[in-house]
N, C-alpha and C positions, 0 to 999 in steps of 0.2 A: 616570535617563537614562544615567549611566555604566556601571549598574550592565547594565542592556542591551545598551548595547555593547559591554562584556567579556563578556558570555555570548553575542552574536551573533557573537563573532571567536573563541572557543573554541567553539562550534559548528562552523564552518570549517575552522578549525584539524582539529579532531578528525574529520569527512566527511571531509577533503582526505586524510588518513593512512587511512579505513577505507578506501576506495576501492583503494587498491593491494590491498588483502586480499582483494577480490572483484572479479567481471568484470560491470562495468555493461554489461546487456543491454539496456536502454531507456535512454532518458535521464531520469536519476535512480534509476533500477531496479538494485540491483546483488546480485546472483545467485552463490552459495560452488559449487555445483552445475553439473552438463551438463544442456547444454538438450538437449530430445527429438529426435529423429530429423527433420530437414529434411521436409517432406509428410506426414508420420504425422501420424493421428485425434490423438494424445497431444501431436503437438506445435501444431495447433491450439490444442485447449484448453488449453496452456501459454500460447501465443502471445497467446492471447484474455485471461488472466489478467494480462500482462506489461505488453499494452499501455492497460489499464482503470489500473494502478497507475500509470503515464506521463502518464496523463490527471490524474489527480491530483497526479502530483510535480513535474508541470511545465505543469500547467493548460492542458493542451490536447484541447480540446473534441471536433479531429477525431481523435484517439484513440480516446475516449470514445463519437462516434458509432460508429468502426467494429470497437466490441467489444460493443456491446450493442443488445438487437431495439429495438425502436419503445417497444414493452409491457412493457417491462425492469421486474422488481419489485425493487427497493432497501429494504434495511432495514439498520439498525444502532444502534445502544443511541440511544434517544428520537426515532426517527424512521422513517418508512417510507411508501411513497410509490411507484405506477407510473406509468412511462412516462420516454421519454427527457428530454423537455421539464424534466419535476420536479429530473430528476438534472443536468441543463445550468445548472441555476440554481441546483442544492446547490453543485455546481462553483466557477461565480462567484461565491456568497457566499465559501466556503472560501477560494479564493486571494486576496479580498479580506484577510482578515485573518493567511492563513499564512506564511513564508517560508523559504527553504532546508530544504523540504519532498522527503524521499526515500521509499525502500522496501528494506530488506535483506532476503533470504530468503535460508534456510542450504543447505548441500547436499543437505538432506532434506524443503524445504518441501514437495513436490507430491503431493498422493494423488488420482491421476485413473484414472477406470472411463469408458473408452471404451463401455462397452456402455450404462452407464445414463446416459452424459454431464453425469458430475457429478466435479465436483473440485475439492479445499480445498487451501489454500497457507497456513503461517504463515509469518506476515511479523513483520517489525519495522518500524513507523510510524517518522520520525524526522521534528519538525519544529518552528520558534520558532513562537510561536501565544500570543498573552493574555499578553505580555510574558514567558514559559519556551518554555525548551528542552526537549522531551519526547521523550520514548525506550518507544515501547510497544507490547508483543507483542501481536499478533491474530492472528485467522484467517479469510480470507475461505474461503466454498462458496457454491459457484456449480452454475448448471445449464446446458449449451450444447442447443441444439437449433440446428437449419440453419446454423452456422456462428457462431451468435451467441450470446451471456449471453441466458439471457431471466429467471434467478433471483441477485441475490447478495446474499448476507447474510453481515455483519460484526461478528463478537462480537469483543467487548472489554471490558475490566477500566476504563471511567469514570475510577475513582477514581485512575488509577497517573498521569495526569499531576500533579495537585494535589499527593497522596503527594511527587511529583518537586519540585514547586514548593515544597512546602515541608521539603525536603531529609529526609523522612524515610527515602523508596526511591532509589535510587541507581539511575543509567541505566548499565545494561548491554550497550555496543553489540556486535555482534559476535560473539556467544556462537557456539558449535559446535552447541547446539543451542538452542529457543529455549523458556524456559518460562512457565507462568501467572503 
């Protein structure tokens, strides 16, 4: 129990100092980078990406409605599943058991093609969860159609929290760039 909450106050600890480093564009979303051009195609689909990670890092649902279609397909390592409904209830399990749960991306996460409206962001996950503190690089790709996600899939490395938990990987928050 102690041993938890010295890693839940250094957790904090160390968010509260990354935070100055980057400019929280959501809540909990913090961004090394310039966001795209105000009304540009480009900056929708940023915008659509910023506010799905919001929905996650701070468990808010109406986010999450208003970045993805109805028929939204979710996938990510041992799970996948369409429709909003599916993903409202990955939601509420997830924040049942996460907490001080964020998103960092560097100055170079965005790779968006307006024309085919598709675009991947690597992020860095950060959050307490299963009694650790986890720190780990992904990449979502997405697909926008009418304004909305109607594709996103989330690869990631499984094994890098456990690694973490059992101190063999080391969490590297922060990086300039971020890698596998």
């Amino acid at each position: 129990m102690i041993k938890t909450i010295v890693a839940a106050s250094a957790v904090l600890a160390v968010t509260a100092g990354l935070a100055a480093a980057q400019e929280e564009v959501r809540p909990n979303v913090f961004f090394a980078g310039e966001l795209e051009e105000p009304g540009s195609d480009r900056a929708l689909m940023q915008g659509l990406i910023l506010d799905l990670m919001t929905a996650w890092a701070d468990c808010n649902a109406e986010a999450m409605q208003a970045s993805v279609s109805q028929d939204v397909f979710f996938a990510y390592p041992t799970t996948s599943y369409t429709g909003l409904e599916p993903m409202l209830a990955d939601l509420d399990a997830f924040c049942g058991m996460a907490t001080d749960v964020s998103f960092y991306l560097p100055a170079d996460a965005f790779y968006i093609d307006t024309v085919t409206g598709r675009i991947a962001a690597e992020v860095q996950f950060r959050a307490f969860q299963r009694g650790n503190y986890q720190v780990v690089n992904d990449v979502w790709i997405a697909t926008v159609e009418g304004g909305e996600i109607t594709i996103i899939k989330e690869y990631l490395d499984g094994r890098v929290k456990d690694l973490q938990a059992l101190e063999i990987l080391e969490r590297d928050e922060s990086p300039e760039m971020l890698t596998p």
